[in-house]
Backbone bond lengths (Angstrom), bond angles and torsions (degrees), N, CA, C in turn:
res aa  C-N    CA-C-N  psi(-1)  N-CA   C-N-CA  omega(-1)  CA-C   N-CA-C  phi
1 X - - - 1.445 - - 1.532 110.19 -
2 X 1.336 117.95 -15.20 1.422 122.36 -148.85 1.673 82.68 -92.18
3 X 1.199 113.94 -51.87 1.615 128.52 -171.04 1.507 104.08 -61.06
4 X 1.180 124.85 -35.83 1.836 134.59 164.96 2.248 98.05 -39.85
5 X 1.509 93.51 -65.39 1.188 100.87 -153.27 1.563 109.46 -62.48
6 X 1.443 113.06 -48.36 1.119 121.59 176.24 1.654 119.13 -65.49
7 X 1.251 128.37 -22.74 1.292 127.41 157.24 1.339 114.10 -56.36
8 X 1.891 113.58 -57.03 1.515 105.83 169.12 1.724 129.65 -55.48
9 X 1.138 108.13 -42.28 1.522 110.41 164.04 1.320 124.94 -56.89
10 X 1.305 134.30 -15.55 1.686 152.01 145.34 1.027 90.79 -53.67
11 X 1.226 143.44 -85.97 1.236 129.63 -137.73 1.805 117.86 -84.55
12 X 1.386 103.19 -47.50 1.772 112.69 -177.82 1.495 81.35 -83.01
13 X 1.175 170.67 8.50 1.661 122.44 -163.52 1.639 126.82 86.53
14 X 1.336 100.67 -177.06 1.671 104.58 164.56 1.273 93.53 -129.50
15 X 1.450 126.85 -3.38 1.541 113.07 -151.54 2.426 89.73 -92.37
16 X 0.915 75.18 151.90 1.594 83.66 171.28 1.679 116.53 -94.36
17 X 1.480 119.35 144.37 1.423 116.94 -159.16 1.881 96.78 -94.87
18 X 1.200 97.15 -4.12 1.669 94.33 -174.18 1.549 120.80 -86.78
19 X 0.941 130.51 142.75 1.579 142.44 178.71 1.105 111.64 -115.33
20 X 1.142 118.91 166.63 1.810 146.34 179.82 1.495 119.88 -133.84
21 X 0.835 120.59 73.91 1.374 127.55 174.97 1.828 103.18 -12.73
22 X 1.562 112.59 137.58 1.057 99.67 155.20 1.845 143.93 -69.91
23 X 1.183 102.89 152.58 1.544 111.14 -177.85 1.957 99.22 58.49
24 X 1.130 100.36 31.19 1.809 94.04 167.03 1.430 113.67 -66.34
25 X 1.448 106.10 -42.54 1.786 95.78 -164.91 1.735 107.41 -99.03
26 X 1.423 110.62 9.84 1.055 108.25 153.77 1.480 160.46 -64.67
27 X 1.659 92.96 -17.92 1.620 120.47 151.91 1.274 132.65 -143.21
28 X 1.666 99.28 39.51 1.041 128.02 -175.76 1.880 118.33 -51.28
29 X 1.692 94.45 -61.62 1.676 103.53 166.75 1.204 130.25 -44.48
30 X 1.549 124.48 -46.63 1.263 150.62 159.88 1.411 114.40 -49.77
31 X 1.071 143.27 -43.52 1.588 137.30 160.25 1.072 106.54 -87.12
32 X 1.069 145.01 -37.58 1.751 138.86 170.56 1.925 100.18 -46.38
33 X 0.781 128.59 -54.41 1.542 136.19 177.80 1.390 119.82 -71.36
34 X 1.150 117.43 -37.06 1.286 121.90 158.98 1.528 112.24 -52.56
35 X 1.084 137.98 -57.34 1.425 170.93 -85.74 1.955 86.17 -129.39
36 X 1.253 101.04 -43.02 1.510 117.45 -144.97 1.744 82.67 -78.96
37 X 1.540 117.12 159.16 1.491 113.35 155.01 1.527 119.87 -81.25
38 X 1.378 95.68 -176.14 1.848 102.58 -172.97 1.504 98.53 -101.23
39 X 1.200 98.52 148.19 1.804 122.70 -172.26 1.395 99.00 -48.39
40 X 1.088 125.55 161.00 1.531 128.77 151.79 1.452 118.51 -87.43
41 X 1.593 129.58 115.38 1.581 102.15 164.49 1.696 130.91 -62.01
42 X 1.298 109.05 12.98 1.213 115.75 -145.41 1.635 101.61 -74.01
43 X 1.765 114.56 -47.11 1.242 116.14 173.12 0.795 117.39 -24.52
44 X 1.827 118.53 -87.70 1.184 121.48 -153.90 1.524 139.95 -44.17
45 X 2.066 97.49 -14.54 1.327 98.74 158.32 1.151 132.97 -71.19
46 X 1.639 111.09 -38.64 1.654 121.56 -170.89 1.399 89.14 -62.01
47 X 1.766 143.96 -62.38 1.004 122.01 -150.54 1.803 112.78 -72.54
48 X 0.746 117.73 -14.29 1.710 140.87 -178.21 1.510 96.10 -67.94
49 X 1.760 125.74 -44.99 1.320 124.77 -174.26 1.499 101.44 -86.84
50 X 1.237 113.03 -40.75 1.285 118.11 -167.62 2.225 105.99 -54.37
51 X 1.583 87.69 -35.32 1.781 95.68 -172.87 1.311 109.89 -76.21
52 X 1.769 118.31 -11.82 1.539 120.93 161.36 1.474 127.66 -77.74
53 X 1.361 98.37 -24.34 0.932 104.51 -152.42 2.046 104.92 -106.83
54 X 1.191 108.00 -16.55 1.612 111.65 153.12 1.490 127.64 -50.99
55 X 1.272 121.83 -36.26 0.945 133.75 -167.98 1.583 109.32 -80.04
56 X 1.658 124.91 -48.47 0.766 125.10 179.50 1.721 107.04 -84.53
57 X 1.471 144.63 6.32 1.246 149.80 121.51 1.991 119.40 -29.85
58 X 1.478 103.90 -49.89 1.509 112.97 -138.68 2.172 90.56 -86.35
59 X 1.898 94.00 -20.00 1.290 97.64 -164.98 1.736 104.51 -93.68
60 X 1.655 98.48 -22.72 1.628 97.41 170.33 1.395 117.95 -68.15
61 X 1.423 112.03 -35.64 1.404 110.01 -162.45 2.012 84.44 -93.55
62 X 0.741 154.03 31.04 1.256 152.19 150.79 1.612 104.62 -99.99
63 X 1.252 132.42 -51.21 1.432 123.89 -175.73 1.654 102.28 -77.73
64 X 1.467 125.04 -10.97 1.887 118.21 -174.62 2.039 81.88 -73.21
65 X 1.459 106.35 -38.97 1.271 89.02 -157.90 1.448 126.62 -99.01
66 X 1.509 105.05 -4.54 1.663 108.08 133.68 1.663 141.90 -62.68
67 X 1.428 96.36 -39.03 1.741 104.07 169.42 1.655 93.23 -59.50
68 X 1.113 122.13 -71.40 1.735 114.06 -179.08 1.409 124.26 -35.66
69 X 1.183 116.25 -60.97 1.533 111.33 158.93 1.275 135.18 -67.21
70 X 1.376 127.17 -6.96 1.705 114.62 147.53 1.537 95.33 -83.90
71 X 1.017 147.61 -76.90 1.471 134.88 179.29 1.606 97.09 -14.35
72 X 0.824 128.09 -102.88 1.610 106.16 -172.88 1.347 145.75 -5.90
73 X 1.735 82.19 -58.75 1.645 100.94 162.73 0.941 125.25 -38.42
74 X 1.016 113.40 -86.68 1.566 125.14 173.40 1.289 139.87 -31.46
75 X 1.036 98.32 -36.96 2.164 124.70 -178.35 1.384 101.76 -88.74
76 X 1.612 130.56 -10.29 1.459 109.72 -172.52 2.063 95.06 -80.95
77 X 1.496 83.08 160.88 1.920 84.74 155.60 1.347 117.57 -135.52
78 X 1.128 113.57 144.63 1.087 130.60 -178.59 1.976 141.35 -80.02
79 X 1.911 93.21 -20.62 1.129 80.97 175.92 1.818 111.13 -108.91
80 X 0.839 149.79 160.23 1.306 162.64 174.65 1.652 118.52 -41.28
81 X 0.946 125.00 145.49 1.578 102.23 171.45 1.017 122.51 -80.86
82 X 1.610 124.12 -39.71 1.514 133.66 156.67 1.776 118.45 -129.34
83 X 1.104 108.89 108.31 1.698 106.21 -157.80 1.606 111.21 -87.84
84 X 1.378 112.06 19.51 1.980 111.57 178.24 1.796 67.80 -119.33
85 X 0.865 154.50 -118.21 1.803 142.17 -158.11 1.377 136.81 -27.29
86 X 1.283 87.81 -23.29 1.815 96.50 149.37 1.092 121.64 -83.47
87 X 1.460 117.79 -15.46 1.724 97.03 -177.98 1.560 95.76 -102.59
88 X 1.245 128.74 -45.35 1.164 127.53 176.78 1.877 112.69 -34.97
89 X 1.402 95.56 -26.70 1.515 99.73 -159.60 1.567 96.02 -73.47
90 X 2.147 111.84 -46.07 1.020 81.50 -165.21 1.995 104.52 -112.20
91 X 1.103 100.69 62.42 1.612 119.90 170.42 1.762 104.01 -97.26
92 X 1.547 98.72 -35.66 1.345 106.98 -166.67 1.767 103.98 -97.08
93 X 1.310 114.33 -19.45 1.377 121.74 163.97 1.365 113.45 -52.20
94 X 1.559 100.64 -59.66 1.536 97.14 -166.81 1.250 103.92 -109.45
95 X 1.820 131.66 26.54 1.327 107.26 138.55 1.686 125.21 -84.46
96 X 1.280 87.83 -11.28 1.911 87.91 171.76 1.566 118.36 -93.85
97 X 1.680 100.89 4.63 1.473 109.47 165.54 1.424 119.73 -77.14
98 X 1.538 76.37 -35.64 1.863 91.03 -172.60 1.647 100.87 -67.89
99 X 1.431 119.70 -42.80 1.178 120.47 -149.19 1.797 105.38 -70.85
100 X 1.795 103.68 -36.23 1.185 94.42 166.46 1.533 140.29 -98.11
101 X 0.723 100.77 18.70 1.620 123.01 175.46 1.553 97.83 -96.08
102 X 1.425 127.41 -53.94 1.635 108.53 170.53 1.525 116.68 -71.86
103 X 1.235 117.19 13.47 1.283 100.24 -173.10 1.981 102.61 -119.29
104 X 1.860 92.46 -4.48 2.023 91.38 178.90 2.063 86.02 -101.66
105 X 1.025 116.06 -0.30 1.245 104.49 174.26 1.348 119.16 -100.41
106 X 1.488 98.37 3.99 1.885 101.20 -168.44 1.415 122.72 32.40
107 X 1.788 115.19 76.02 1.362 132.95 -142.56 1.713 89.21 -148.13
108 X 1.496 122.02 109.58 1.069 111.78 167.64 1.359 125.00 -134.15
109 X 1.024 142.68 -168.84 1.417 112.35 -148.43 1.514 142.07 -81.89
110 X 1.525 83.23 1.90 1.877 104.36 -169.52 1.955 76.11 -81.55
111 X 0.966 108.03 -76.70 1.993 107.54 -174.50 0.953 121.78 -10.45
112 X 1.867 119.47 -51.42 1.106 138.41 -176.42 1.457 120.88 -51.37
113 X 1.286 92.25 -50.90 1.691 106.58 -179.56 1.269 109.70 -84.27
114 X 1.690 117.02 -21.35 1.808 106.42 173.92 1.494 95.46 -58.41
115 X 1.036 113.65 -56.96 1.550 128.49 -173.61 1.531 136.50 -35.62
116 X 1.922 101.75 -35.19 1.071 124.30 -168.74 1.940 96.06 -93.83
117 X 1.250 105.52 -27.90 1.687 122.33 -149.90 1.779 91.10 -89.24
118 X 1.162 120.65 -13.82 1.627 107.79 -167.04 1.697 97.37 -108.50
């Protein structure tokens, strides 16, 4: 790499081809700002409306989601349509739940009871 550099330095120089005008960075800040546009006052209103206007957001979406939850309330029921076929129904639900769930776990009955026994 060393032999790269020193070939290029043979040929271009060390000196650099770039310049700086004099007294450039001397009023450099001063035209850079100039340069720049002028603020908008416009923000400070939107965010001023925007800080009124959260509040009356935070209280709507709080009463949509109380009206929804007494609506719920209210509409559930509680008693069964027939409660000796509902349970039967789900005795037989979740013995064939049980049955396949011990059978993707390859779980048989000595396991069960290690399982149940500790």
């Amino acid at each position: 790499m060393r032999d790269e550099e020193k070939i290029i330095q043979e040929k271009m120089g060390k000196g650099t081809p770039f310049r700086v005008p004099e007294g450039y960075f001397d009023r450099f800040t001063e035209q850079f700002m100039e340069q720049l546009p002028e603020r908008q006052t416009t923000a400070p209103a939107r965010t001023a409306r925007m800080k009124l206007l959260r509040p009356v957001l935070l209280a709507a979406a709080c009463l949509c989601i109380a009206i929804f939850s007494i609506t719920m309330y209210l509409n559930r029921t509680d008693e069964p349509a027939e409660p000796a076929v509902a349970t039967n129904m789900t005795n037989t639900v979740d013995d064939e739940f049980m049955d396949e769930a011990a059978d993707y776990v390859m779980l048989d009955n000595a396991d069960i009871y290690a399982c149940l026994s500790e």
